[in-house]
Rosetta silent file (secondary structure, phi, psi, omega in degrees, C-alpha in Angstrom):
SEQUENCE: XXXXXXXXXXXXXXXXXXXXXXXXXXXXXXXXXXXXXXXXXXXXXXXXXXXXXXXXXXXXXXXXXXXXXXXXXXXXXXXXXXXXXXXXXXXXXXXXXXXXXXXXXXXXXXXXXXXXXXXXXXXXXXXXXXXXXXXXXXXXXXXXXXXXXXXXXXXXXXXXXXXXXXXXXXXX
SCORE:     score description
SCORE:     0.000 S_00000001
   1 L     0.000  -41.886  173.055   43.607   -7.157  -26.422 S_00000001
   2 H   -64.616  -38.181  163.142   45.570   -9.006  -29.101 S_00000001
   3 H    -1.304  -91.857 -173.804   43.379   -7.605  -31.784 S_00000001
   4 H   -18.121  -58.851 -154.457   44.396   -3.896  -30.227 S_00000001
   5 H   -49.309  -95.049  152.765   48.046   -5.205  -30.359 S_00000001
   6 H    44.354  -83.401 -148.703   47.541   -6.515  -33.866 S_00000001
   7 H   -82.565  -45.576 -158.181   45.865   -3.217  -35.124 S_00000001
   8 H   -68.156  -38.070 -176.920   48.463   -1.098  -33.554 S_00000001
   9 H   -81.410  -58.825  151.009   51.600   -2.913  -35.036 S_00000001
  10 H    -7.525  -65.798  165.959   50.048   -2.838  -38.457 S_00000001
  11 H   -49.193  -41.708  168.802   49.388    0.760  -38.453 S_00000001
  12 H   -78.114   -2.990  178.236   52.841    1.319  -37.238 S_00000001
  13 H  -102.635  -36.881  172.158   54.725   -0.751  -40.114 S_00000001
  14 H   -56.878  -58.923 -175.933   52.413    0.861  -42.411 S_00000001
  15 L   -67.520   -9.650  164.139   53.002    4.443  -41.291 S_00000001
  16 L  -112.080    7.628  152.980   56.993    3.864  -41.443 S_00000001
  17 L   -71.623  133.334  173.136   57.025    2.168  -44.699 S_00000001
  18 L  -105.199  128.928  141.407   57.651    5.066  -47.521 S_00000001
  19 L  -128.789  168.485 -157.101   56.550    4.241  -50.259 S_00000001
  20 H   -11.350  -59.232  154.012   57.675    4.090  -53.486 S_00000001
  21 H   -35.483   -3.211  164.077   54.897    5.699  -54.897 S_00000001
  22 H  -121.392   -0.936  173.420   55.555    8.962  -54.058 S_00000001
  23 L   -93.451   92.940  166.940   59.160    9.808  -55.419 S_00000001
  24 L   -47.435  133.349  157.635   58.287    9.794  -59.496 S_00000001
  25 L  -132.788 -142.083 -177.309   60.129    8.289  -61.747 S_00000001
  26 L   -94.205  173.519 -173.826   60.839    8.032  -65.400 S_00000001
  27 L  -115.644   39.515  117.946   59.305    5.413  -67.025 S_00000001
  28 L   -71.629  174.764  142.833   62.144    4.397  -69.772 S_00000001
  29 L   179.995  132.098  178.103   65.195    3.864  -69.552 S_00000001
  30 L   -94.352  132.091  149.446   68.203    2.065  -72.081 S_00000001
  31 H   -88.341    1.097  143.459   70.952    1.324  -69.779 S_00000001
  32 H   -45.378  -59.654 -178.244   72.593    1.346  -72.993 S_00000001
  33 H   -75.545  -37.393 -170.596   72.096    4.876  -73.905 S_00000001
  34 H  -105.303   27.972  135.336   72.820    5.494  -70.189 S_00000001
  35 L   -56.588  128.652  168.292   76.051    3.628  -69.945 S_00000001
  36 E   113.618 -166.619 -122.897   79.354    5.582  -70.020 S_00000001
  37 E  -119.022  107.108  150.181   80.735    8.278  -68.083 S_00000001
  38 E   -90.576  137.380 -174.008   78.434   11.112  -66.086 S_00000001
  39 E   -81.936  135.365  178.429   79.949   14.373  -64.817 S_00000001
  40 E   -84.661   93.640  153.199   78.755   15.257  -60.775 S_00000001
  41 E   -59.248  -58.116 -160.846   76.862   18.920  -61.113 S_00000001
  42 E  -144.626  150.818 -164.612   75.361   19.214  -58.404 S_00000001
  43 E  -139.196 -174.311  163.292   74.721   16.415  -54.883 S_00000001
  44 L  -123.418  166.763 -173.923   72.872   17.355  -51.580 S_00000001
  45 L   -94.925 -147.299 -157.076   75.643   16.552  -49.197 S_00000001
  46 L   151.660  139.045 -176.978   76.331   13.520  -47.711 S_00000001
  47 L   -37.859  -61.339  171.086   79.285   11.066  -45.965 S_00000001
  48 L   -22.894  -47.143 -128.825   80.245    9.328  -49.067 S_00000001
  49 L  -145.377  -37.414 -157.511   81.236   12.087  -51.353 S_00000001
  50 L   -49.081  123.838  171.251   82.233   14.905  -48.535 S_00000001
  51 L    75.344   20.856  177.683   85.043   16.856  -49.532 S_00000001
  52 E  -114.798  151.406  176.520   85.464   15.392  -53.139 S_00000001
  53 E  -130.151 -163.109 -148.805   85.047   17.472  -56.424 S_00000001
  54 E    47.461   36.490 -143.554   85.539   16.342  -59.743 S_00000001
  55 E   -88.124  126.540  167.310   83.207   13.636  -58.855 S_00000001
  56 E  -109.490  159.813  158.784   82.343   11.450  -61.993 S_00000001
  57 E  -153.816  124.417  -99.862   80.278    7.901  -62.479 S_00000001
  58 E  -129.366  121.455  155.342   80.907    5.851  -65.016 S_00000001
  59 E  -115.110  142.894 -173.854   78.143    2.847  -65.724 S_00000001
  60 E  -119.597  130.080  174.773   79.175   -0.121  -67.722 S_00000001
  61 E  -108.662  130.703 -150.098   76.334   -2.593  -68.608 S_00000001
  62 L  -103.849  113.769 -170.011   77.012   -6.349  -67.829 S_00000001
  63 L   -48.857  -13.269 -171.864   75.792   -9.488  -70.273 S_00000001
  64 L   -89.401    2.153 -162.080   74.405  -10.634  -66.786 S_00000001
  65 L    42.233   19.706  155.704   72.012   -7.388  -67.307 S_00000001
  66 L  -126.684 -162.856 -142.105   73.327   -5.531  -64.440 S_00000001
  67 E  -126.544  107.244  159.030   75.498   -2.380  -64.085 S_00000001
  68 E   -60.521  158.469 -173.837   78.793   -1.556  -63.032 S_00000001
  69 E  -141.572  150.818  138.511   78.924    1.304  -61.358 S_00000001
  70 E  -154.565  126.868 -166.758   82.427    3.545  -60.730 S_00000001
  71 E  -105.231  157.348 -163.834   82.509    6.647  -59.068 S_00000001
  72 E  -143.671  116.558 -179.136   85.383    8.643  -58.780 S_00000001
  73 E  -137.490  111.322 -159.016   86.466   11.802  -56.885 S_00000001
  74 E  -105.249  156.939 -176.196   89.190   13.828  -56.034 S_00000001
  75 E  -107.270  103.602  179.749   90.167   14.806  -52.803 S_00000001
  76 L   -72.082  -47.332 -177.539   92.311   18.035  -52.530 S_00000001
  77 L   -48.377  -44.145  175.866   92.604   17.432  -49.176 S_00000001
  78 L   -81.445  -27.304 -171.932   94.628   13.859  -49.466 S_00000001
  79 L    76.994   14.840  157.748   95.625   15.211  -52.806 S_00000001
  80 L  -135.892 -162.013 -174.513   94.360   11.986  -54.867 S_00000001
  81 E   -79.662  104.438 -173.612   91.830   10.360  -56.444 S_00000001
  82 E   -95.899  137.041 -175.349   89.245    8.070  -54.626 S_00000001
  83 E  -121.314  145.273  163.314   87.478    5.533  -56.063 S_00000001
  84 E  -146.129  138.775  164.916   84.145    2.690  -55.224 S_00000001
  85 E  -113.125  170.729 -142.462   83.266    0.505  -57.370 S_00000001
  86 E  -173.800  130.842  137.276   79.668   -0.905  -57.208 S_00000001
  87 E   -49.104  139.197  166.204   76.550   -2.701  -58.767 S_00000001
  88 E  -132.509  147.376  164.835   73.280   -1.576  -60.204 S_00000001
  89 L  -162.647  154.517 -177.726   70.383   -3.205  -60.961 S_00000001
  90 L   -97.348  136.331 -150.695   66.883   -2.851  -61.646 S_00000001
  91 L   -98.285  -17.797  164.626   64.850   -4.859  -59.076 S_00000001
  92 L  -158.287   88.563  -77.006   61.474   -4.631  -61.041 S_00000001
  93 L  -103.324  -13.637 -178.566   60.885   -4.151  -65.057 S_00000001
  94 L   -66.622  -40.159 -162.285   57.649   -2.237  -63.986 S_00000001
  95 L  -113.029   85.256  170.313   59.741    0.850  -62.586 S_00000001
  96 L   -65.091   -4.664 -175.267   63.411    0.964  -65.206 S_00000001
  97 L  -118.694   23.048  153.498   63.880    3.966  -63.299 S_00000001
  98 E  -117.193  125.791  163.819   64.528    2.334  -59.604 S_00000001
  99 E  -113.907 -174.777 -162.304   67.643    0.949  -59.483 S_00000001
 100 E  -153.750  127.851  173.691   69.204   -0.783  -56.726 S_00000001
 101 E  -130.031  130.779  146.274   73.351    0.310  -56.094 S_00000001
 102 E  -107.681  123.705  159.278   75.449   -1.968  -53.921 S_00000001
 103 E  -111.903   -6.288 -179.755   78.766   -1.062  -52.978 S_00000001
 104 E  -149.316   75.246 -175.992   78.906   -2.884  -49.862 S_00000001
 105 L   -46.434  161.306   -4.713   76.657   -6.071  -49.737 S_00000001
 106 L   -79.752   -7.354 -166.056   74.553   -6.761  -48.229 S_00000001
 107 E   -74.335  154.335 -173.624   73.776   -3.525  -48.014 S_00000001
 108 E  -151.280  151.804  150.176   72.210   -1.541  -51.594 S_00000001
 109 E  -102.658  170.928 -165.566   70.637    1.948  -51.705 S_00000001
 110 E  -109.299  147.147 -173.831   68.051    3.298  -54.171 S_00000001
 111 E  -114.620  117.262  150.160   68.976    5.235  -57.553 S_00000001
 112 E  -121.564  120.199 -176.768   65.694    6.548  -58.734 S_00000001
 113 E   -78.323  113.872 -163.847   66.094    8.337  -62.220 S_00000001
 114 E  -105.882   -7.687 -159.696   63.558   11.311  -61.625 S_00000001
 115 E  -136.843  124.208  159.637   64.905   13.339  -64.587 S_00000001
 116 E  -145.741  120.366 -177.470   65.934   12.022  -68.006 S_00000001
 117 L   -91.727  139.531 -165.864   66.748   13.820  -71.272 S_00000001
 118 L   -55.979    7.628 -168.536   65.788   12.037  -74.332 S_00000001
 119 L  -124.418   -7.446  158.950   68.979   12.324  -75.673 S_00000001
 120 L    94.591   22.528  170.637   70.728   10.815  -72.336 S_00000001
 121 L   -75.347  -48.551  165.199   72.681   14.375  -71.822 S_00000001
 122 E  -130.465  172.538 -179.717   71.381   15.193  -68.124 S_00000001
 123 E  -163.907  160.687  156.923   69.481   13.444  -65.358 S_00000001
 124 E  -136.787  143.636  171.876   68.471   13.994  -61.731 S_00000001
 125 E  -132.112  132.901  176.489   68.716   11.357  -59.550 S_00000001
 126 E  -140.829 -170.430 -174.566   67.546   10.699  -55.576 S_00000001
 127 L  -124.073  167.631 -174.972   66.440    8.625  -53.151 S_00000001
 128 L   -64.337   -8.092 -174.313   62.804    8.651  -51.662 S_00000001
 129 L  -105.805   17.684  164.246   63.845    9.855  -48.546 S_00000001
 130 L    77.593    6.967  173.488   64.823   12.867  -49.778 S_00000001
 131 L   -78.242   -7.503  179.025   68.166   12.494  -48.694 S_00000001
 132 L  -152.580  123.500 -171.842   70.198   12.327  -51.820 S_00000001
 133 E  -131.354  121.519  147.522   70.001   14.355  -54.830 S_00000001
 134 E  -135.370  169.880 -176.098   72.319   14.445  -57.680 S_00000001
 135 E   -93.603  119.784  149.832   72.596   16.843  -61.118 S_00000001
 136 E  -133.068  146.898 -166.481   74.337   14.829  -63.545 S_00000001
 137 E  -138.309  120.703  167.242   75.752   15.725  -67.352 S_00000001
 138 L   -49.368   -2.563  169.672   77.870   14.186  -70.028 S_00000001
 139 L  -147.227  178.058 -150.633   80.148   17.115  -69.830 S_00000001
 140 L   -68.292  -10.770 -150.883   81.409   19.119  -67.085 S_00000001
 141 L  -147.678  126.868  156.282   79.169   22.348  -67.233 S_00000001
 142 L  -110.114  127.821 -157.530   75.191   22.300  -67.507 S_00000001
 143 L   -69.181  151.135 -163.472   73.429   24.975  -69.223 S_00000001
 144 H   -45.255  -57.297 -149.149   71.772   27.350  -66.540 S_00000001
 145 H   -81.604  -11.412  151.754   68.209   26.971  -67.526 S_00000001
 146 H   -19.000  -66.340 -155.480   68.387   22.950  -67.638 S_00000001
 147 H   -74.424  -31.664  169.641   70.335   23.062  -64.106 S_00000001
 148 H  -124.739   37.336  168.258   67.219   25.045  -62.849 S_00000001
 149 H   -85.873  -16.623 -168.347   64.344   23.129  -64.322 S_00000001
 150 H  -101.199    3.111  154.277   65.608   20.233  -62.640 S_00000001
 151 H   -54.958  -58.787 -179.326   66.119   22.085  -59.661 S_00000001
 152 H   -63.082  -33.222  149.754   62.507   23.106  -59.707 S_00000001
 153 H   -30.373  -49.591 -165.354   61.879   19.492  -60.440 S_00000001
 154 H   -80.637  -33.233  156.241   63.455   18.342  -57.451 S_00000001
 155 H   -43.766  -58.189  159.092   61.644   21.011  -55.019 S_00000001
 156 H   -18.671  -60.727  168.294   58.703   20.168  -56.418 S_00000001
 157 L   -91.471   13.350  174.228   59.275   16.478  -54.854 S_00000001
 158 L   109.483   -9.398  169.341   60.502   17.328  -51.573 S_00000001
 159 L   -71.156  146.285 -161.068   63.854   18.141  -52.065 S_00000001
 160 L  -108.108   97.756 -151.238   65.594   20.812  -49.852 S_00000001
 161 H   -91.116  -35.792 -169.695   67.519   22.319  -52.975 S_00000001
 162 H   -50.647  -19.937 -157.065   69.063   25.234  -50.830 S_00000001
 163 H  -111.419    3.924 -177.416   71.811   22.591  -49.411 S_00000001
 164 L   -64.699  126.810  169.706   72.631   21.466  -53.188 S_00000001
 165 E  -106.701  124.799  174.263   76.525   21.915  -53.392 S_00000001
 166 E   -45.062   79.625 -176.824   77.702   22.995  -56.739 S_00000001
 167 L   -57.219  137.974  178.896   80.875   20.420  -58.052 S_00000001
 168 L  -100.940  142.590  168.140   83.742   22.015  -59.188 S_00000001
 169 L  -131.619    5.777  149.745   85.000   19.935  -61.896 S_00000001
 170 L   -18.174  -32.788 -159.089   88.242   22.109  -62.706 S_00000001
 171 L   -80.260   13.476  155.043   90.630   19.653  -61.607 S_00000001
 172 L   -85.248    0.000    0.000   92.920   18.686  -64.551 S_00000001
């Protein structure tokens, strides 16, 4: 009978672990080249970010080798600007393209860069659980067919693309 027990609570830690291995990602990254300030295309939605445009986020890389993070968004509704600042870091040299973001220890969430352009201009970024997507660009506006290869990227992996909200970035 413990066996049984055993076999069953195995099977069941296994089958709710996701894991990593199935979200791709890239396998570079400089956080050099990708330090400094990305423009918010396109998100899936989400608590965090709800009802802000002009959302940008800014990475700064730290002699301690990890990564400021500050995101920024304004809110028409309050009428300013909201800000979190936050850590990144990569938790193993195997994957550079899983990060780890904290903004609230203890707690951290997953960055995985699934998209990268050699030249550090766009990215797509999520999380494995398909729950977070964003379109990001060094300037405000991405050309169309760019915005929908990495759309078809992102289907491709499981993302529900239909709920992608569009960022207005108008607001200066």
């Amino acid at each position: 009978m413990t066996n049984k027990i055993l076999i069953l609570l195995s099977m069941a830690a296994f089958l709710s672990c996701k894991t990593t291995q199935d979200l791709p990602t890239v396998e570079k990254v400089s956080i050099s080249k990708y330090s400094g300030q990305w423009y918010e295309i396109a998100r899936l939605p989400n608590s965090f970010e709800k009802g802000l445009e002009c959302v940008t986020a800014t990475y700064t890389q730290k002699s301690n080798g990890k990564i400021e993070v500050l995101n920024k968004g304004y809110s028409s509704e309050k009428g300013i600007y909201k800000t979190a600042k936050g850590t990144a870091r990569v938790p193993d040299g195997e994957y550079p393209g899983r990060l780890k973001v904290t903004f609230f220890w203890p707690f951290s969430g997953n960055y995985y860069i699934l998209s990268l352009d050699e030249k550090y201009q766009y990215a797509l970024v999520g999380d494995p659980s398909r729950k977070y997507l964003w379109v990001l660009a060094r300037t405000k506006t991405l050309n169309a067919s760019i915005y929908d290869d990495l759309l078809d990227q992102a289907e491709n992996n499981g993302f529900n693309i239909q709920e992608l909200i569009k960022i207005n970035q108008g607001c200066e």
